[in-house]
DOPASE-518736 format. One record per residue: residue in three letters; chain; x, y, z of N, C-alpha, C in turn. Coordinates in steps of 0.1 Angstrom, whole numbers. Layout:
% DOPASE-518736
{ALA,A,{X,Y,Z},{X,Y,Z},{X,Y,Z}},
...
//
This chain:
% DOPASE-518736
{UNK,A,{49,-337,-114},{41,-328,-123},{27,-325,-117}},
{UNK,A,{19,-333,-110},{10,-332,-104},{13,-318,-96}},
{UNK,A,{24,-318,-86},{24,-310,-76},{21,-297,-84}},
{UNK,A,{30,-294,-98},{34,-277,-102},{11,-283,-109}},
{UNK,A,{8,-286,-115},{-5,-286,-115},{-15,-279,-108}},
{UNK,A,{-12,-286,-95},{-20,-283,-86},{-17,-264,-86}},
{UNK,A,{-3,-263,-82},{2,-247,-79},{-5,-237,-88}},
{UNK,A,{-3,-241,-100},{-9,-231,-108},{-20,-235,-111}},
{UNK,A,{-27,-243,-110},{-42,-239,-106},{-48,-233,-97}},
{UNK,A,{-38,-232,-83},{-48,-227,-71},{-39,-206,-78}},
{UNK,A,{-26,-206,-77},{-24,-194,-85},{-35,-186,-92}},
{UNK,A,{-39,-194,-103},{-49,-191,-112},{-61,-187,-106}},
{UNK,A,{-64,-194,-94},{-76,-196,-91},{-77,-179,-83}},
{UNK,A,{-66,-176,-72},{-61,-165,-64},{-67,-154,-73}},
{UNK,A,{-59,-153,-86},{-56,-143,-94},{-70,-139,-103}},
{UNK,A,{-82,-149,-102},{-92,-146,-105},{-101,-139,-95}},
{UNK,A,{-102,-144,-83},{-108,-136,-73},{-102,-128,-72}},
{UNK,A,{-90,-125,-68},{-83,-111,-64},{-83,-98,-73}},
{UNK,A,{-85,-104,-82},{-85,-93,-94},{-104,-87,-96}},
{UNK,A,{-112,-94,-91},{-125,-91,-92},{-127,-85,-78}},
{UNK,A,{-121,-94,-69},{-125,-83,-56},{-120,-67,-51}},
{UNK,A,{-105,-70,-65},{-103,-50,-67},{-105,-45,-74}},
{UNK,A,{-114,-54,-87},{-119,-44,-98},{-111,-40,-104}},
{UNK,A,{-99,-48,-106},{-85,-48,-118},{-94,-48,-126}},
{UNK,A,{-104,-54,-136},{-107,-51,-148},{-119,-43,-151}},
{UNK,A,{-121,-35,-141},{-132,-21,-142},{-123,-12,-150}},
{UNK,A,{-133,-7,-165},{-129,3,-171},{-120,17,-164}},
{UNK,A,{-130,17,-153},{-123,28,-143},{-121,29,-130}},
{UNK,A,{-110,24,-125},{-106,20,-111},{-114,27,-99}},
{UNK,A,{-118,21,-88},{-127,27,-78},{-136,37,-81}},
{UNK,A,{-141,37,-91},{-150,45,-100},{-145,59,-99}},
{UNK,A,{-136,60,-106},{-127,73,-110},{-128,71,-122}},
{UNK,A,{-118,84,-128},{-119,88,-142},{-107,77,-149}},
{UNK,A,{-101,68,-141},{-87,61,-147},{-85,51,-145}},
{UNK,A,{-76,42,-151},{-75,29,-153},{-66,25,-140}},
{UNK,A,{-66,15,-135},{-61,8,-124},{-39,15,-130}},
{UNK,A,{-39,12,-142},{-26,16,-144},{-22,32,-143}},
{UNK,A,{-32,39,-147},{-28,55,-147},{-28,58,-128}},
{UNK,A,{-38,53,-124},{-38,56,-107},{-23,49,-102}},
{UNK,A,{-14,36,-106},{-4,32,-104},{11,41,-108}},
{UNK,A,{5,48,-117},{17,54,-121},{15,70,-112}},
{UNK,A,{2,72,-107},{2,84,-100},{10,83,-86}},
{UNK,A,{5,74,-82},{11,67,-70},{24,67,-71}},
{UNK,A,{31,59,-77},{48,63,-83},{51,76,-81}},
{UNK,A,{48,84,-86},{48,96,-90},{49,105,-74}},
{UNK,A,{35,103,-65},{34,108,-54},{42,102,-42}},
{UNK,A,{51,93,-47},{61,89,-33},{72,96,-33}},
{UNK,A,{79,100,-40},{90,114,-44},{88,123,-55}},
{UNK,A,{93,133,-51},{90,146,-60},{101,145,-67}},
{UNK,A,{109,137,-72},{118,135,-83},{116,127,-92}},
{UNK,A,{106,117,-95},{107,106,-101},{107,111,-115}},
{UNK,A,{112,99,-123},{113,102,-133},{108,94,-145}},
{UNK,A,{104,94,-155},{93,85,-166},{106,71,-166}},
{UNK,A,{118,72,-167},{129,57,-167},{122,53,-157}},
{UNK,A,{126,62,-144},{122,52,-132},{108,46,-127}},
{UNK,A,{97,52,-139},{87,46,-131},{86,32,-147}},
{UNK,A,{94,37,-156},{89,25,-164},{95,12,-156}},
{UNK,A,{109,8,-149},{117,4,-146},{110,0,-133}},
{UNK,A,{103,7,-125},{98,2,-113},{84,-6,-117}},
{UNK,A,{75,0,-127},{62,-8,-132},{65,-15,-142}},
{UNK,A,{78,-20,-149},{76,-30,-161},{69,-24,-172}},
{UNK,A,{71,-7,-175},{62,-6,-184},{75,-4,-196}},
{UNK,A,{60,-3,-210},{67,4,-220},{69,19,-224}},
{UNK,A,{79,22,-230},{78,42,-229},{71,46,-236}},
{UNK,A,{60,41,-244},{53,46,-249},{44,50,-244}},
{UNK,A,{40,33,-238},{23,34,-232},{27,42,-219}},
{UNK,A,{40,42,-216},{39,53,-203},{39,72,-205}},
{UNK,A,{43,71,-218},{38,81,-222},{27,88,-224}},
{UNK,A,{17,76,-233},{3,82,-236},{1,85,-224}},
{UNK,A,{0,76,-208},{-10,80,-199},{-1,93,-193}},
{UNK,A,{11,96,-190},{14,107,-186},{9,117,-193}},
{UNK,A,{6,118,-208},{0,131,-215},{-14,138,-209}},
{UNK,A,{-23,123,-210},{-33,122,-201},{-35,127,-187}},
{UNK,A,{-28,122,-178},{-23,132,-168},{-22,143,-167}},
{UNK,A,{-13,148,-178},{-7,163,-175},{-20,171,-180}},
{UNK,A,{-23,168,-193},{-37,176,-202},{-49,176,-186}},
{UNK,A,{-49,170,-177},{-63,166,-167},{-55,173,-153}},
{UNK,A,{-44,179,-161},{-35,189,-148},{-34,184,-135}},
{UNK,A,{-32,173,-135},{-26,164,-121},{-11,160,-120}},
{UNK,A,{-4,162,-130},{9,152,-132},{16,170,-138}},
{UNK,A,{29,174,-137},{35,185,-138},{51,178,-140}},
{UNK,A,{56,183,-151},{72,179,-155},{82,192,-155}},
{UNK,A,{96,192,-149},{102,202,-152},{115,197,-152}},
{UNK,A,{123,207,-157},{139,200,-166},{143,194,-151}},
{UNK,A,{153,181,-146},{163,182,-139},{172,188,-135}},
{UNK,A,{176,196,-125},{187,202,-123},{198,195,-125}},
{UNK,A,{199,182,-119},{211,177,-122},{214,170,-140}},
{UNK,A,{208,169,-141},{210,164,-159},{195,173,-167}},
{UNK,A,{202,181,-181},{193,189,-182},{186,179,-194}},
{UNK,A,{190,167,-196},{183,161,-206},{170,150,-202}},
{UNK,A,{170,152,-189},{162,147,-183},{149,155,-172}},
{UNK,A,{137,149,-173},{129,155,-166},{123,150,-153}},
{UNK,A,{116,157,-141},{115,153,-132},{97,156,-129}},
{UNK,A,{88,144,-125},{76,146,-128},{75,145,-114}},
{UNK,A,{60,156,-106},{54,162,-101},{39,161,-97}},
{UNK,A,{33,161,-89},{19,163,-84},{17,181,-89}},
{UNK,A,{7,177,-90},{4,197,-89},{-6,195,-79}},
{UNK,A,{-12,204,-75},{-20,208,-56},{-35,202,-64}},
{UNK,A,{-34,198,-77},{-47,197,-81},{-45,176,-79}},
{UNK,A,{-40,173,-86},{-29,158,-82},{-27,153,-70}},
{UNK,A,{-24,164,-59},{-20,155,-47},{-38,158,-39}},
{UNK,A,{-45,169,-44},{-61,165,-39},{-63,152,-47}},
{UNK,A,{-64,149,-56},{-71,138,-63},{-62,124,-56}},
{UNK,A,{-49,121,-54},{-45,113,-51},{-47,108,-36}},
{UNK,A,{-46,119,-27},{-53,115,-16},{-64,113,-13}},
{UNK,A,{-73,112,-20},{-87,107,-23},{-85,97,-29}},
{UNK,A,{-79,95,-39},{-79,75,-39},{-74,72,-32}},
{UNK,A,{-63,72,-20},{-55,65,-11},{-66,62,0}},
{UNK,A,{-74,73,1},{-83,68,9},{-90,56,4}},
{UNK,A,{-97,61,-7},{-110,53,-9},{-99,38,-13}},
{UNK,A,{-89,33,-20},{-79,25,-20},{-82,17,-4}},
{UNK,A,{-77,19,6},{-77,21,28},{-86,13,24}},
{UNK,A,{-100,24,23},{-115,15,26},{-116,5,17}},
{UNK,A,{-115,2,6},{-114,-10,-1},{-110,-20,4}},
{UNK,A,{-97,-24,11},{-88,-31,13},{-96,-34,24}},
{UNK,A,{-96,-25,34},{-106,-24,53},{-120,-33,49}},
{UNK,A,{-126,-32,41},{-138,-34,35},{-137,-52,33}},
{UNK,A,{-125,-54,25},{-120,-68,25},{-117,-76,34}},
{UNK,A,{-108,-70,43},{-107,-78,55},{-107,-77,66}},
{UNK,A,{-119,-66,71},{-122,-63,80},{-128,-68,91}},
{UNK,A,{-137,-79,85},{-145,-89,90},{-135,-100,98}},
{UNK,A,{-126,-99,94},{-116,-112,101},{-114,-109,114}},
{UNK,A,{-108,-117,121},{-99,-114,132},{-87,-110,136}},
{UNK,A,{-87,-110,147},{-69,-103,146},{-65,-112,144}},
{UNK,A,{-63,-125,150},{-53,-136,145},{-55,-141,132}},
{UNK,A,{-66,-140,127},{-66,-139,110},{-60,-130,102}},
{UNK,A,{-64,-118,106},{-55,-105,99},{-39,-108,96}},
{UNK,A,{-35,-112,114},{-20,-118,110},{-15,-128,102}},
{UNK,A,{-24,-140,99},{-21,-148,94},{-24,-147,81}},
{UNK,A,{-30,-137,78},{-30,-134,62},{-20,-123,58}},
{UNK,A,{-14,-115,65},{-6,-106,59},{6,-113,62}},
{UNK,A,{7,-123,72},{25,-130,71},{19,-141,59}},
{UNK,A,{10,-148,54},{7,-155,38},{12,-147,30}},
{UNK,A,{11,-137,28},{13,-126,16},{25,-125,19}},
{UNK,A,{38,-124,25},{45,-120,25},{54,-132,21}},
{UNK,A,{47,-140,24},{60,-155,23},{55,-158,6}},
{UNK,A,{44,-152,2},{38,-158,-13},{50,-148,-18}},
{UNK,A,{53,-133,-17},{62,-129,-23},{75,-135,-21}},
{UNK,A,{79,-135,-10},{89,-142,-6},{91,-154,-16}},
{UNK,A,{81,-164,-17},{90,-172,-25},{88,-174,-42}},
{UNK,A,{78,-159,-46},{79,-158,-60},{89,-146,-65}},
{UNK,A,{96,-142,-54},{99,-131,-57},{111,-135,-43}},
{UNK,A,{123,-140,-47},{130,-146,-42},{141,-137,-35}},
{UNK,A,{142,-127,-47},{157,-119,-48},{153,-110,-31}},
{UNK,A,{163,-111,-24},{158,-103,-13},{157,-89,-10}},
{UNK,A,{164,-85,-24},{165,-70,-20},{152,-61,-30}},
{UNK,A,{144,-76,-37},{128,-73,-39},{118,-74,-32}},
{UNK,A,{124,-79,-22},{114,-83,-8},{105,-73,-9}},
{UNK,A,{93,-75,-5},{81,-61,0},{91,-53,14}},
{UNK,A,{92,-40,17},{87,-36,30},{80,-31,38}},
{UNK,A,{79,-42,45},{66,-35,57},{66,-30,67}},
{UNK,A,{56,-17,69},{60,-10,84},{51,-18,99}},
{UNK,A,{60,-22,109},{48,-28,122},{51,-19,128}},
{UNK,A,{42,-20,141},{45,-14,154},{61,-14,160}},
{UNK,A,{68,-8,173},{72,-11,175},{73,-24,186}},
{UNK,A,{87,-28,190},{83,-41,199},{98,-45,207}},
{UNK,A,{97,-58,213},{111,-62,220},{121,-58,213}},
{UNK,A,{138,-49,220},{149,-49,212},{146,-39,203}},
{UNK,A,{135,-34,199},{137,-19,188},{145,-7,192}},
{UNK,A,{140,-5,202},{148,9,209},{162,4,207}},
{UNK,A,{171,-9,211},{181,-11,209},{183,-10,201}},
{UNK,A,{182,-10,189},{180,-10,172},{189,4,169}},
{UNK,A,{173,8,172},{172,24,170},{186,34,175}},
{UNK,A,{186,31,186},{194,38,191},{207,33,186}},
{UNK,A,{210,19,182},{228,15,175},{232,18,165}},
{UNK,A,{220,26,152},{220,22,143},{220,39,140}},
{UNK,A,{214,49,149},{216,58,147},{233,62,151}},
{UNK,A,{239,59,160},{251,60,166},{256,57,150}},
{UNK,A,{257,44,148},{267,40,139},{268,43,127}},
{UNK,A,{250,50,123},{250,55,104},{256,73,105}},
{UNK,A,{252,76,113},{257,92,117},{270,96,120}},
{UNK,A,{278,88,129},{291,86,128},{297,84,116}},
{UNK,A,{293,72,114},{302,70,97},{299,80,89}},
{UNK,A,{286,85,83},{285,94,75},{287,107,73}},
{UNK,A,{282,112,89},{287,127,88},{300,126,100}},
{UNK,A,{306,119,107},{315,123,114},{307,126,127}},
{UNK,A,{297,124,134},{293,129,143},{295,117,157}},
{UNK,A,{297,126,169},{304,119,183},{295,111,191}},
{UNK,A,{298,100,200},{291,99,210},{277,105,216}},
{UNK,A,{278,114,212},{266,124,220},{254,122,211}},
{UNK,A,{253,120,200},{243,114,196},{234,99,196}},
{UNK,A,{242,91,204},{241,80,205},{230,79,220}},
{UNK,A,{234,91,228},{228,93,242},{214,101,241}},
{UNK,A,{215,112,227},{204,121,227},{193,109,222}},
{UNK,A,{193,100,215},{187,87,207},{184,82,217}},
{UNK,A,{190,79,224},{189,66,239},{178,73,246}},
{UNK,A,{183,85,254},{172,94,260},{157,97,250}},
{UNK,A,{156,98,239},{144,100,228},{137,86,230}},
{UNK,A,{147,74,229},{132,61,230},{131,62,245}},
{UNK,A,{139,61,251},{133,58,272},{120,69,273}},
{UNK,A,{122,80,267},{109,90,269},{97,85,263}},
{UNK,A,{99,78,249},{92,71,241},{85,61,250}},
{UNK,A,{91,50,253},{83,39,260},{79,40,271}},
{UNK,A,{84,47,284},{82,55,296},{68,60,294}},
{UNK,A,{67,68,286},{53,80,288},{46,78,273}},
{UNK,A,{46,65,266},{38,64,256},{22,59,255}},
{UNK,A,{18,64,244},{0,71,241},{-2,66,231}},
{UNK,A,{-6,52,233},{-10,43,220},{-22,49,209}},
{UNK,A,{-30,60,215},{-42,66,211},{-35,78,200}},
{UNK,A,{-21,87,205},{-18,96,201},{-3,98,196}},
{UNK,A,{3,80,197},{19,81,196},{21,70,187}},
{UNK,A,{31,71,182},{37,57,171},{46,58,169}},
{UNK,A,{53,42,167},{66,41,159},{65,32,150}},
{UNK,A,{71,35,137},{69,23,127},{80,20,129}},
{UNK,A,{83,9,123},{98,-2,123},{94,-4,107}},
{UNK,A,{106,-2,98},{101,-5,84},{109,-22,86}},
{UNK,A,{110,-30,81},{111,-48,79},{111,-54,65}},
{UNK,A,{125,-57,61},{121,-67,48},{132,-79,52}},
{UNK,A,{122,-91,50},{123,-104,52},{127,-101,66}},
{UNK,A,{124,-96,79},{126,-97,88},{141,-90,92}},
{UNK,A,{147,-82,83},{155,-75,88},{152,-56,90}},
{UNK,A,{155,-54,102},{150,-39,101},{158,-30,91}},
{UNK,A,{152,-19,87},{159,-11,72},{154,5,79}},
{UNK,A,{140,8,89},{148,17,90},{130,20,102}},
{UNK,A,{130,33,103},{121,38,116},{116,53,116}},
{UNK,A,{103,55,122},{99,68,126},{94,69,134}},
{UNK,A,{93,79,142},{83,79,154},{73,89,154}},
{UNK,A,{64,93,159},{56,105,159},{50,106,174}},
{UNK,A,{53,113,186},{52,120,191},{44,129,200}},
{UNK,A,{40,130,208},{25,142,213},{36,154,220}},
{UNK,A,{36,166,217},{43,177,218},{36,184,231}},
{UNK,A,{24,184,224},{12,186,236},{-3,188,231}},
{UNK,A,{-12,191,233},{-26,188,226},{-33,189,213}},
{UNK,A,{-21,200,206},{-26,200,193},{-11,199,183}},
{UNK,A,{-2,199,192},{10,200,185},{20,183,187}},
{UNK,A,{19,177,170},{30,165,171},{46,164,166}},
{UNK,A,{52,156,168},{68,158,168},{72,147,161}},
{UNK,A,{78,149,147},{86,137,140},{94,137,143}},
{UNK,A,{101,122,146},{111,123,151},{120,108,147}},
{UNK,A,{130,106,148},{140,98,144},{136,88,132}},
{UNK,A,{137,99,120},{133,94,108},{151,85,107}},
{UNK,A,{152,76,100},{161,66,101},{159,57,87}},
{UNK,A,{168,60,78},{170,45,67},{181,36,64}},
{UNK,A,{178,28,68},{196,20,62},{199,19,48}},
{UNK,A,{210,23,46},{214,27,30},{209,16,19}},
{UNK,A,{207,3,22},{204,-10,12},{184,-4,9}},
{UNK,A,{179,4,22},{168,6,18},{164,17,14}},
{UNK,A,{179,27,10},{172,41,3},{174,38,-13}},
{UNK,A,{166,49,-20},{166,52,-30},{151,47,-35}},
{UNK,A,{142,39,-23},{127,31,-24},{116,38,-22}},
{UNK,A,{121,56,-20},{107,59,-16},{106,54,0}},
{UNK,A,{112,47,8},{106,47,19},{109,58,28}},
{UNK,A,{116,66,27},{118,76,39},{101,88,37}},
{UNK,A,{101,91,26},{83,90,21},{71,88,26}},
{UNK,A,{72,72,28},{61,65,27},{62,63,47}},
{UNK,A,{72,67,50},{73,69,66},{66,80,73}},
{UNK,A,{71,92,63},{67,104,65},{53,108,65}},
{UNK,A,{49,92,55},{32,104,47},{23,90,62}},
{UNK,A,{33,84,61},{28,75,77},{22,83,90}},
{UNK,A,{31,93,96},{30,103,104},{20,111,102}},
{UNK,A,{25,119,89},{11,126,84},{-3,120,89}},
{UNK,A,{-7,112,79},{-18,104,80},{-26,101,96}},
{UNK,A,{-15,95,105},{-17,100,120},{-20,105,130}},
{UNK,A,{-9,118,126},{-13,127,130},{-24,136,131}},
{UNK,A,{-35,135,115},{-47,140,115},{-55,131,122}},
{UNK,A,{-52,118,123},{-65,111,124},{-67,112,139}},
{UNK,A,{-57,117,143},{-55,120,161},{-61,131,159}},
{UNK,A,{-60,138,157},{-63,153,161},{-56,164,162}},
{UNK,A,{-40,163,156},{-37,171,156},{-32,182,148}},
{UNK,A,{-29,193,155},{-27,209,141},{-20,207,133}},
{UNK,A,{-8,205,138},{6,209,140},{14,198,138}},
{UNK,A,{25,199,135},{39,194,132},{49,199,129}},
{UNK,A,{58,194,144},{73,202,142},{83,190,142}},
{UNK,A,{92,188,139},{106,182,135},{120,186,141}},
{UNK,A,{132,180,141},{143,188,146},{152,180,139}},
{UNK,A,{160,186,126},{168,179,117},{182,186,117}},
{UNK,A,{189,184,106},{200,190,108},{204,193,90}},
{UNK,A,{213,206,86},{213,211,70},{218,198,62}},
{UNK,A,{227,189,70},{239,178,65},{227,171,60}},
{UNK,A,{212,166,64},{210,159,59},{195,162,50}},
{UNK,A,{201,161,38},{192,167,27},{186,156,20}},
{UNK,A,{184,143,23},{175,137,18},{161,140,27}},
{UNK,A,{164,139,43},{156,139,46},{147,150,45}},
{UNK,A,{155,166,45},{151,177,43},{141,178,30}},
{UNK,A,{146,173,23},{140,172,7},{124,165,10}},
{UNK,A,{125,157,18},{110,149,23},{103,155,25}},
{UNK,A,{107,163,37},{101,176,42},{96,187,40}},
{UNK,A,{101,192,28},{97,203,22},{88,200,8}},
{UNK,A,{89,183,9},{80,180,-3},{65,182,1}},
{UNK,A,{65,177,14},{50,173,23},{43,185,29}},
{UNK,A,{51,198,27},{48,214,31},{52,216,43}},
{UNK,A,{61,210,51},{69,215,60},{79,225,54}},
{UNK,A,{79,235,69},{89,253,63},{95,249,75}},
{UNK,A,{109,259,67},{122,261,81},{117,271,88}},
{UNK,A,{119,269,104},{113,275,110},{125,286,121}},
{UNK,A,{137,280,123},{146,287,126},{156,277,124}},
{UNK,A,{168,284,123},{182,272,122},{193,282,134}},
{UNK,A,{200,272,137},{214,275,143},{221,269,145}},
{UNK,A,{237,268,148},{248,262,148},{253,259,158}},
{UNK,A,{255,243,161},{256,241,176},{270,229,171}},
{UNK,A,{283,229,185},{284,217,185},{285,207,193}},
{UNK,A,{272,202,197},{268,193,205},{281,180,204}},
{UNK,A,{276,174,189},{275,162,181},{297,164,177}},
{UNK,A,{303,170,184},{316,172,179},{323,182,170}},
{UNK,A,{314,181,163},{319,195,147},{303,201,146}},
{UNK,A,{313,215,144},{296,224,136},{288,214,127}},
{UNK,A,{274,221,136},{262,210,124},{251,222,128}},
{UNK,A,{244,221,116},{233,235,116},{222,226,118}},
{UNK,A,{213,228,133},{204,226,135},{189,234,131}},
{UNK,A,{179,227,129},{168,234,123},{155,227,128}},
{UNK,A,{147,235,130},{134,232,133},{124,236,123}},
{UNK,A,{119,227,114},{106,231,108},{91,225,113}},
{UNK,A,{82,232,103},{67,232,110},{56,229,103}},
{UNK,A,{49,221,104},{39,217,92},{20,219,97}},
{UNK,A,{17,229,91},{3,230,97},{-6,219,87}},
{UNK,A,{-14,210,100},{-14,199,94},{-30,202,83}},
//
């Protein structure tokens, strides 16, 4: 009995600093106009442009009321925008509006510096050893694995092999596509690690509990122009917003590098990813029909001025 004692006192003890050192109970979160919960539910909101009031009660533990009032709030302060479903007309599908996604990316920032601000002072080998703490505290309060946090690293030993089996094997099974994609993937990381620009290039590896789920890379095209490229999810990890939170990865990157531009090379078959894409202001920029990959597949290039 001593031992659970001890636990939920040092818990308790966590949960009082951590909550003061983000100003969970400031009337108005990072001195904005809103409560730590309305900025939570924007954020929901801003990781797919389909979400829906179930799914964000269901993802935040809320009630439909109180998720109500604050969405009204929202909409009236013209940040949050609703329109019918296409696929079910009894349901609706909630939205940023251009006034919403300014406001949101200005908390995400000031959100960055808060966090930077916290543990900045540390070391690297402290940094690591506090973000693998956090992950094992969820880990064993939050047991179920397919609750797991996931987290994006760098790349490292064995990824390229990853990348490249996993592309072969989810593309084949899915769409029917040959060998030849398995080679165009293989040749994409060798150019990757060969001629990589730690200043102007990246690959995330997404990771929960230490199994990979899925990848992006971003690219130097040439001095003002970058290249997304082998966006990747394994099926256990879609439907999480992470193909998103990969994409707005790159984004974010690519400005802080310096660059204009952003082009892509996807294909029509795959419309989740396409859907990403055109959420974040990427345009089709030409398409055509090739078959490389075994069977007709309509190849497309779009372009995002950054």
């Amino acid at each position: 009995m001593a031992d659970l004692t001890d636990t939920v006192a040092a818990v308790r003890r966590f949960n009082r600093f951590y909550t003061r050192a983000i100003g969970v109970l400031d009337r108005a979160y990072l001195g904005g106009p809103y409560t730590l919960a309305e900025n939570r539910v924007l954020y929901e909101i801003a990781q797919g442009e389909a979400a829906t009031p179930s799914e964000i009660c269901a993802a935040l533990d809320l009630d439909g009321g109180y998720l109500s009032r604050m969405l009204a709030r929202l909409e009236r302060d013209g940040l949050v925008a609703r329109r019918r479903s296409r696929l079910d007309g009894r349901s609706v599908n909630l939205a940023l509006t251009p006034a919403g996604r300014a406001f949101f990316a200005a908390l995400n920032t000031r959100t960055v510096a808060q966090v930077e601000a916290l543990v900045g002072g540390l070391s690297g080998p402290d940094k690591a050893r506090l973000a693998a703490a956090l992950d094992t505290a969820q880990a064993l309060l939050e047991p179920d694995p397919a609750r797991l946090p996931i987290v994006l690293r760098p790349h490292g030993p064995g990824d390229m092999g990853w990348v490249t089996a996993r592309h072969a094997v989810l593309y084949g099974r899915e769409y029917g596509w040959g060998p030849k994609i398995e080679s165009v993937t293989a040749r994409i990381c060798a150019d990757f690690l060969d001629n990589f620009d730690p200043d102007r290039e990246r690959c995330w590896i997404a990771e929960r509990g230490g199994d990979r789920v899925g990848c992006v890379f971003l690219v130097r095209e040439d001095e003002t122009v970058s290249r997304l490229r082998l966006l990747l999810l394994e099926p256990a990890a879609r439907g999480e917003r992470l193909g998103r939170r990969l994409v707005d990865e790159c984004l974010g990157f690519a400005r802080s590098a310096g660059y204009r531009e952003m082009v892509l090379w996807t294909h029509g078959e795959l419309t989740a990813a396409r859907a990403i894409y055109a959420a974040v202001g990427f345009q089709l920029e030409e398409s055509h029909i090739h078959e490389d990959f075994g069977k007709p597949a309509v190849s497309e290039t779009w372009r995002l001025r950054l």
